[in-house]
Every structure is written in C-alpha cells, then in structure tokens.
N, C-alpha and C positions, 0 to 999 in steps of 0.2 A: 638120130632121134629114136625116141621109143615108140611112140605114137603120134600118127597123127589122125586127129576128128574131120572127116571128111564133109564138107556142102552140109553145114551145122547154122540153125539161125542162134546167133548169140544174145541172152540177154545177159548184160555183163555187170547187171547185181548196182551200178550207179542210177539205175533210176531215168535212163537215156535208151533213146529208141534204139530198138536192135538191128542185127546188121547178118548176113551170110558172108562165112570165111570159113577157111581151115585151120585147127588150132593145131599142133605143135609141141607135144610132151616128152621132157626129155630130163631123165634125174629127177623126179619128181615134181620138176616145176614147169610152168608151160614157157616156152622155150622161144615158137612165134607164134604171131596171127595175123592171117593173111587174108585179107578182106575179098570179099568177091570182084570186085573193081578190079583191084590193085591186083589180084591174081590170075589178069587176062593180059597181061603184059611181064608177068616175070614167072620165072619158074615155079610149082607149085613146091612144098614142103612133101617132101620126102621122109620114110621112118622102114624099123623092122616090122610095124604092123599099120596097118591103113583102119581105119573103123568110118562104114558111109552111114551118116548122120543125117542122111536128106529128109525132112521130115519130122526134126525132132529140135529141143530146144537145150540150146549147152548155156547152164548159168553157176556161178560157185555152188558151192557145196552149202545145204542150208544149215542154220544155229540155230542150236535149240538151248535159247537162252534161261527156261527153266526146268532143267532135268532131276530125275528121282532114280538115276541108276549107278548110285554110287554103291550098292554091293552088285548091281545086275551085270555090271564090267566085268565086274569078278567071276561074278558065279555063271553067266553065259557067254562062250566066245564069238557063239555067233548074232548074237544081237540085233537078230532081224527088224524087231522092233522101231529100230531105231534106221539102224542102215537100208533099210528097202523106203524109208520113206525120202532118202535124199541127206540125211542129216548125217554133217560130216565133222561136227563138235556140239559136245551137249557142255551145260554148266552146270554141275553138282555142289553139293554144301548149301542145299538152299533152305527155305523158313527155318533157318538158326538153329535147326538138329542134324548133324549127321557125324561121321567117325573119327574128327580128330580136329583139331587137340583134343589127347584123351590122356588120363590115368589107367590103371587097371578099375576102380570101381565107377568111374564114369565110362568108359567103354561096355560095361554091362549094363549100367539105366540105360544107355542112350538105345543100346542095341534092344532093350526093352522096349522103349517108347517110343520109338519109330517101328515095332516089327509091323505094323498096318501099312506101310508103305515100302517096306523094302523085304520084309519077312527080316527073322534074327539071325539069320547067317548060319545056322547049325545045319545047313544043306551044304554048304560050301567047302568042299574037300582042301582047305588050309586052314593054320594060325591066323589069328587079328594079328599078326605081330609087331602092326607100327604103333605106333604113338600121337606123335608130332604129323602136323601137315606135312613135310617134304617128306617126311618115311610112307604115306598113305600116297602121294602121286610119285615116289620110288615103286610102291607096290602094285599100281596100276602100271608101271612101264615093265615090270616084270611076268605080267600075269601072264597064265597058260603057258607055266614052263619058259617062262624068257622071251614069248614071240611078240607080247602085246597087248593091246587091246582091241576091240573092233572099231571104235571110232576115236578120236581126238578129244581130250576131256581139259575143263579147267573148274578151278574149282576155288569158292566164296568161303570165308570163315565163316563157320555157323555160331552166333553168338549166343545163341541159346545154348551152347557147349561148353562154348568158354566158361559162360556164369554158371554151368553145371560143375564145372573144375574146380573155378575158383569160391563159389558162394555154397552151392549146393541147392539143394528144391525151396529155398525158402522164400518166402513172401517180406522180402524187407530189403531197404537198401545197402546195398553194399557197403563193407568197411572203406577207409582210405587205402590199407594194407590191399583189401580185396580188389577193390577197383584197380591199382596198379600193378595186382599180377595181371589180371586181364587185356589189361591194356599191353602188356608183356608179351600175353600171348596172342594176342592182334598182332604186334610188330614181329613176333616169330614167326607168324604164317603166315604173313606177308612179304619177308625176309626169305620165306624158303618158296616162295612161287608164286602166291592167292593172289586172287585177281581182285578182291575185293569181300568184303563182309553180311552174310545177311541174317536178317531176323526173321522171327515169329510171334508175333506179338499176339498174335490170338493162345499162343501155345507156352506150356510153362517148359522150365524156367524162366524164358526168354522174356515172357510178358512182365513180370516181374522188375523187369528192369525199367527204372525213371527216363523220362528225357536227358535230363545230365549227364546219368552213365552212357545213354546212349551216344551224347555228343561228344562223351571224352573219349569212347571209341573209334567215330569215324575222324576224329581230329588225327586220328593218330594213320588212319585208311588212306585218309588223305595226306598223308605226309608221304606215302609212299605212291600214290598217282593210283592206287584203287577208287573203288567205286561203293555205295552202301545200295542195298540191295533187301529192303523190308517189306514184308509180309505186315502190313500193320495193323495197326489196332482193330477195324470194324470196317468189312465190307457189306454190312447191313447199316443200322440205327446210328448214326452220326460218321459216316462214311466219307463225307465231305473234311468235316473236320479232324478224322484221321489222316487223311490226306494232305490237309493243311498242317499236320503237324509235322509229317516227314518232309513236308518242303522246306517247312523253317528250322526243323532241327540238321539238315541238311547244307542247310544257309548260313545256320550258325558254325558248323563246324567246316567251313570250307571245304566239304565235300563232294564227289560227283553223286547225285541219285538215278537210280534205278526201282522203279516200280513193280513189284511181282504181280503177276497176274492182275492187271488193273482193272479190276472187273468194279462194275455197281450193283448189287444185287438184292435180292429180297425186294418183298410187294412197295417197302418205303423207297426205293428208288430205280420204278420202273420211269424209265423216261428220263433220266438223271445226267445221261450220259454227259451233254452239251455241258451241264454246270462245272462237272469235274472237268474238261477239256479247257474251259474258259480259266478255268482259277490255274490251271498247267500253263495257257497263254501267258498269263499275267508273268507267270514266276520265268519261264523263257524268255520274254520278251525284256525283264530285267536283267536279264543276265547270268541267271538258275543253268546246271548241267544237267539235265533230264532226260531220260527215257524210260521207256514202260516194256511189259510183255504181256500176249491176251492169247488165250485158246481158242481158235474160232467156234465155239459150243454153247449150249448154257448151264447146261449143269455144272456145279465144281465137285470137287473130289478131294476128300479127307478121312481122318480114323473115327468111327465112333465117340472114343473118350475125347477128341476135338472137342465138342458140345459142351461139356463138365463146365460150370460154373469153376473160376482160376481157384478159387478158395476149397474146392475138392479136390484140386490136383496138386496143391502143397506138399511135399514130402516125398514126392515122386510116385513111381507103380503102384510099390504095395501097400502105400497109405491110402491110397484113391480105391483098390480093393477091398479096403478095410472099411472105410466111410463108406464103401456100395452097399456092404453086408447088415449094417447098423441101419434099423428100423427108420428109428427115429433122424438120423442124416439121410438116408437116401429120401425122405420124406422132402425133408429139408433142399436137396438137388432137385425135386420134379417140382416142387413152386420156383423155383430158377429156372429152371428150363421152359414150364408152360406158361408160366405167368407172367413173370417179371422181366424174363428174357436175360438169357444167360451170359457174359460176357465172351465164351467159350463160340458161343451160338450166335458175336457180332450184334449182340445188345438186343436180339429180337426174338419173342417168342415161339418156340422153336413148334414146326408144323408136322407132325410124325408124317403126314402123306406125302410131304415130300423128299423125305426119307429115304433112300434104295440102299440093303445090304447089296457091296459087289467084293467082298472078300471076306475070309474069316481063316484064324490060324486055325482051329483045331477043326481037323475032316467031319467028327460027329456033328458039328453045325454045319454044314452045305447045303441041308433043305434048305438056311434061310437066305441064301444066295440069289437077288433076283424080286425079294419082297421087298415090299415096301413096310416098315415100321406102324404098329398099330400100337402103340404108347409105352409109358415108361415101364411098364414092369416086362414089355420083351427088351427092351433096350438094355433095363438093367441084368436080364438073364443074360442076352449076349456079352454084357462087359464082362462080368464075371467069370461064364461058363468061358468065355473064351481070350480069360487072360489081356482082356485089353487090346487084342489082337487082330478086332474088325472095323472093315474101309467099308465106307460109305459113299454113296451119289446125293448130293445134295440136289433135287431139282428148284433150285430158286432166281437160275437168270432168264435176262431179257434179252430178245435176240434185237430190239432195235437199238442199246446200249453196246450189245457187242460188236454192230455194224459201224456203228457212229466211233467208238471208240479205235479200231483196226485201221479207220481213214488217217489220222492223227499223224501230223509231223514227224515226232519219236518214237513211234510205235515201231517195236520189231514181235517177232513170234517166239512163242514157250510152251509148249506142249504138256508141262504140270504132270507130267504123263506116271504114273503110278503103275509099275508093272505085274504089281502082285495082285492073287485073289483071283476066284475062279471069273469073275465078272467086270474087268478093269473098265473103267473109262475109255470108252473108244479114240481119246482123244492121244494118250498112249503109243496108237498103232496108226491115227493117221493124221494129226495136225495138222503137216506141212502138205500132202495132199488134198487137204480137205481147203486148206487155203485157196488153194491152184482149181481143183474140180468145181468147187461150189461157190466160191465167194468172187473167184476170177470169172470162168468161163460162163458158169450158169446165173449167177447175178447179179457180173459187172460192178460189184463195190470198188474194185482195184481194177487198175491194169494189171499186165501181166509185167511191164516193167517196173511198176511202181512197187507190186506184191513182191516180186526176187528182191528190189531193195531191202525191205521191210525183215526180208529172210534170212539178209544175207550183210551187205556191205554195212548197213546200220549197226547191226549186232556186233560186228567186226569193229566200226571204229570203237562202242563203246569199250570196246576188250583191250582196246589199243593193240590190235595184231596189225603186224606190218605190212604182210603180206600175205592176207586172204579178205576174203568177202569180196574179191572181184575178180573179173577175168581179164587179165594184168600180162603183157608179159615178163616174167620173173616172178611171179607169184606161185604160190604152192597150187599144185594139182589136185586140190579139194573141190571135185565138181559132179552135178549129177547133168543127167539128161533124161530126157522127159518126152511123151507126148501130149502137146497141148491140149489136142480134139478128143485125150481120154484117160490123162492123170485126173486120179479120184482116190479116196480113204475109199480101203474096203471095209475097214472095221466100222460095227454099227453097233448100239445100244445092245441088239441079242446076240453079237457075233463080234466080241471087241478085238477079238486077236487078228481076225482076216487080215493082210497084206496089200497094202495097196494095189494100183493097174496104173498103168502105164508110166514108169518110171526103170526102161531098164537096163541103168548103167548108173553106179556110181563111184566114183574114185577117189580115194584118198592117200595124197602125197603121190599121186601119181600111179597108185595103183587099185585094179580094177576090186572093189569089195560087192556089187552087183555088178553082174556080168547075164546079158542076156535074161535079164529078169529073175536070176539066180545067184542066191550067196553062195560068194568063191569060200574057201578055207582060209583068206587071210587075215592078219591083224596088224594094220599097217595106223593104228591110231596109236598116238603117244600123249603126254599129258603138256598142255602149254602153258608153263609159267610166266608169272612178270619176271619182266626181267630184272635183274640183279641192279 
C-alpha cells in the first residue's frame, strides 16, 4: 500500500451518515476501508506511509461543475486557486465561448471576447496550436513540459464557438448548410471526449441562435449520452420563462439538462426562489434529467461588454468598438441599457451602483478597480479605452434565493470562478469552503453530509464518471481532508485571492497536491473524456 489515512471520520460524498475507519491508497485508487468496528477485530491496513487523520474529515475530492480556467491550466501550474480549496475537477467550455473548435480567425475573436475572463493568452509562453476539442484536452495533458495539469479537467462544447465557426457574429438564423456543419462539429467534440455542450445566451454569438438550432444541437448531445449545459436567456426580467424554456427545449430534443449557475436575481425576483424550484419539481417529477449549479454568494461576475444590448454586439469586437465611438449609436446603447433594459443586462434596467470594476486589461486603468460605475459615459470610457477587456461584479442577488435554491434535490456547486483582474470575485478562491464554513457550520442550511453530496457524488453522476465522487473501494484517489470546526474561504470582497484554512490535504489519483496545507510541485490532473 501506498497510504494509509489514519482514525479519519469519513463522509463518503452519498449523502449517508459518516463513519471512522482507515482508508487505504494504493496505485492511485483507494485500495481498502476499514471501519472502526470492523478494525477491532482484524488486522489494521498497513502502507509505506501512515497519515493520523484524527480530527479531520476524508470526503472525495470536490467538482467544480462551473470553471473559467481553461487558459489558467495552462498558464499556471500551480493553481492554487483551485487546489487549496479541495477541488479535484473543474468543467470548462462553459457559457458557449472558449478555445475550440476553432479556425485560425475564430481562435483570435474568441480569444478577443472572452479576454475579461481568462485574459488573451499573450502571457502564456506557447502556441494556441490546437484546433479541434481532442487537440485542446491533448494539450492540457501535455502542459508544463509533459508533466500535466494541476487538477483533472473535462470539458462542455461551447456553442457560441461552434456558431462563431460555422455562421459568424451575425444576428440571423443559420443556413441549412450552416446548421449541419455545427451539428458536425457537436458530434466531433463529442467524438473526441466533451462531456456535453454549453451556451450563453445572454452573450453573442451564442444568443443568436433560435430554439431549433438549439434543439438540433443537443439532439445530436444526446445521441452521444452528453449533457446541455445553458447559461440562458435572462436571469433578471422573465427569468422564470427562460427557464421554462431550457426545460422544454431540453425535452424536446431528448436530452440531459444542466443549469449554469441557477441563480434568480435582480430587484424582479427577490424572493423567487420557491417558484423556480416548483416549475424544476414539475419537470423532475415527469421524468425531466436535471441538475443545476449555484455559487454560495450574491453577486455575479461578468465582462463589462456583457451589458451591450445583442444588437451592439453584431459583428463581433471591433464592430461593437466602432458603434461605441459613434455619437449618435452610443446614444442609442444607454436608452437600452437605462431605460428600456438591455437584453445583454437580462431584460432589466441596468443600475450603474450596482456596478463593481474587479478587472481591467490595460494597467493605465487600475484606479478604476474596486469602483463602482457612475454611468454610461465611464462605462463607455472603459470599453473603449480598455479594449473590451473589463470584468465586473454585478451586486444584484438575494441571499434568501441562494439559500432556498443550494437545499434542492439536484443541486451541486460551481464556483463561476473568474480568475483574472486585479479584484476577482472571491468566489474564485473559495466556494467550496465557503459551502463547508458558512452555509454548513455556521448556518446549518446543509449538513455536512448532505453539502459533500452536493460537491461531490451528484456532480459525478451527472458526468457519468465511474469511479469518483465517492469514497469507494476501487475508486480513484481524488480526495480532500478537511477540518470541520475551521474550513472556511479566506478570500473576501477586499482580499479575493486569500487561500482558504482549514483544508490541509488534497489528493488527486492518489497523489498528495496539498500537503500539510501547502502546494506540493505536482500535476497529477489529466483531462476526463466520454468515453468512446
């Protein structure tokens, strides 16, 4: 044996009361476990290293079913971020932008239009050199010289991609021609690994696209046992009925749904929570495959140009540059945004005080890092001056929405986490302890065995992983350990990068990537595809 976890109370990620035993690590996968009962009468487990866990909690490794580190793999190996809070697979490719399928001229919009959340990659000492989804999780299993990545990745077709490839920025429906490259390149990257497909429907291209194309996509998701996975229409002004829509466009094309960040938000649906939960019963209880993800926070986090009414964002980047500069259009954007309520902005008129710059590409704007927006003509200074390239805090949720919604049947956790910008969302650096410190210990929303589910085995089966999201024997050695009386997110609104406490040990495949509440040097994550 390679290890074994010594007098560990296990919660073992099913949602069933826990138990003290000795686990048993051996080849990366846990090997035995030996109950405390059962280990007063047989021999204990024996290894080359003993680790005493008295005091601490052994549960899988958590998923973080909504990740934004799909250049951060790349561009940092140690990825603290991520690995100090217990998380031992993220899922990238999310709201239907990120690196592939690409061309060479959609690989530079896209690396455009997402640099507010991922930066452009010009930091990144390599070539973009893949293309195709299997060449992009080839090149996460290579990164840092061949050794890896720091955690285990899977990764959704971004649909807003695809219809960058195949249509381009425009505002119309797809040809028949067009629609069945798309669908082409669904079943290619789904073929080379994707776990499933998602959109952005508040975000262009992606929004662009009808119901039908959307339905002739996951027809195709689900042919391959994927999952769809939309960012939809309006998490403001008829947010109910966006949701009704990805249930039945879901229904219609025989596919499994996945909800991104299911949030209810804006002044129209404070208190909402219940209604969206009820109209999810409905559609479960007939026989709907559903799950959701929720941040335990309230603010959300997104790019500036987010907000742009879709009809300024036609044409991509440097059209929506060009209509900022133009008197009379930009005139024409702040009656959409203040007034009439932007489609960009979730159909509601957009409240500059709630506002927060928390990143900007060019260093000459860093004063405004930390402010909150005083109207449209700094808003429109920042798009400009700064290339389209600033993240925002949006403060418009409710925290009795995000309590009511977190207890929910299919609910697992997504961290939405955005790593760029001098000012991230603290939610980034501590989700999955912010679950465990605040929402477990301190105000009893969850158990603690209920919350590991929710973190862990839930997110697992949606993945269709065979062997993880529990504490199994034969399962992979994706686990963290913890202490209950004092895991907690350290990052806070003014301090977003802090490192959580009390979390210190985590492994993945079996090997140690926090150790003693410090990152080891290795990179023991690979990327998990569907299987063939």
């Amino acid at each position: 044996m390679d290890l074994v976890i010594r007098d560990v109370d296990v919660v073992d990620g099913s949602g069933g009361d826990s138990y003290r035993a000795d686990v048993a690590l051996d080849g990366g996968r846990i090997a035995a476990i030996v109950k405390e009962g059962a280990a007063a009468g047989c021999r204990r487990p024996t290894a080359r290293r003993v680790l005493d866990a008295e005091g601490l909690v052994l549960a899988p490794g958590f998923i973080d079913m909504h990740a934004h580190s799909d250049l951060a793999l790349l561009r940092d190996p140690d990825h603290s971020a991520k690995a100090a809070q217990g998380v031992t697979l993220e899922v990238l490719g999310q709201d239907g932008l990120s690196y592939a399928p690409v061309d060479d001229r959609t690989l530079a919009e896209v690396r455009r239009a997402i640099s507010g959340w991922n930066g452009d990659g010009s930091d990144i000492d390599f070539d973009f050199d893949w293309r195709t989804v299997g060449e992009y999780l080839d090149r996460l299993d290579r990164a840092h010289g061949g050794r890896g990545i720091a955690v285990n990745a899977a990764y959704l077709i971004p649909q807003g991609t695809v219809r960058m490839l195949a249509v381009g920025w425009d505002d119309r429906p797809a040809t028949e021609a067009e629609l069945n490259r798309m669908r082409q390149l669904v079943a290619e990257g789904m073929e080379q690994g994707a776990v499933g497909m998602s959109s952005g429907l508040t975000y262009t291209p992606g929004m662009y696209a009808p119901d039908a194309e959307l339905t002739a996509l996951c027809e195709v998701v689900a042919r391959y046992g994927g999952y769809y996975c939309p960012h939809h229409r309006s998490y403001g002004a008829g947010a109910l009925q966006a949701y009704e829509e990805m249930v039945a466009l879901a229904r219609d094309a025989g596919c499994a749904l996945h909800l991104a960040h299911a949030t209810m938000n804006f002044g129209v649906n404070k208190g909402r929570a219940p209604d969206l939960l009820a109209l999810l019963d409905r559609a479960l209880d007939a026989g709907a495959d559903i799950s959701l993800d929720t941040y335990p926070y309230t603010p959300g986090c997104t790019t500036l140009v987010a907000l742009l009414p879709s009809w300024a964002s036609e044409g991509g980047p440097e059209a929506i540059l060009a209509r900022l500069q133009d008197e009379a259009v930009s005139e024409r954007i702040r009656h959409h945004l203040e007034e009439t309520g932007s489609d960009g902005c979730h159909g509601v008129p957009v409240e500059w005080e709630t506002i927060e710059i928390s990143g900007v590409g060019d260093p000459g704007l860093a004063g405004f890092v930390g402010r909150r927006v005083d109207g449209w003509a700094t808003a429109r200074r920042l798009l400009v001056e700064d290339r389209l390239g600033t993240t925002i805090l949006q403060h418009v949720g409710h925290e009795e929405n995000v309590r009511a919604i977190m207890r929910h049947r299919v609910h697992t956790g997504g961290s939405d986490g955005i790593l760029q910008g001098l000012k991230p969302h603290p939610r980034a650096y501590g989700t999955f302890p912010h679950y465990l410190g605040r929402y477990v210990r301190e105000l009893g929303v969850l158990s603690l065995e209920e919350c590991v589910a929710h973190l862990t085995s839930r997110p697992a089966a949606r993945l269709r992983l065979p062997d993880r999201g529990l504490v199994r024997e034969g399962y992979r050695a994706d686990l963290v350990l913890f202490d209950p009386t004092t895991v907690a997110a350290g990052s806070t609104y003014a301090s977003p990068r802090t490192l959580p406490t009390g979390i210190p040990h985590v492994l993945i495949n079996g090997t140690f990537v926090i150790e003693d509440g410090t990152r080891t040097p290795t990179l023991p994550g690979r990327t998990l595809r569907r299987p063939r």
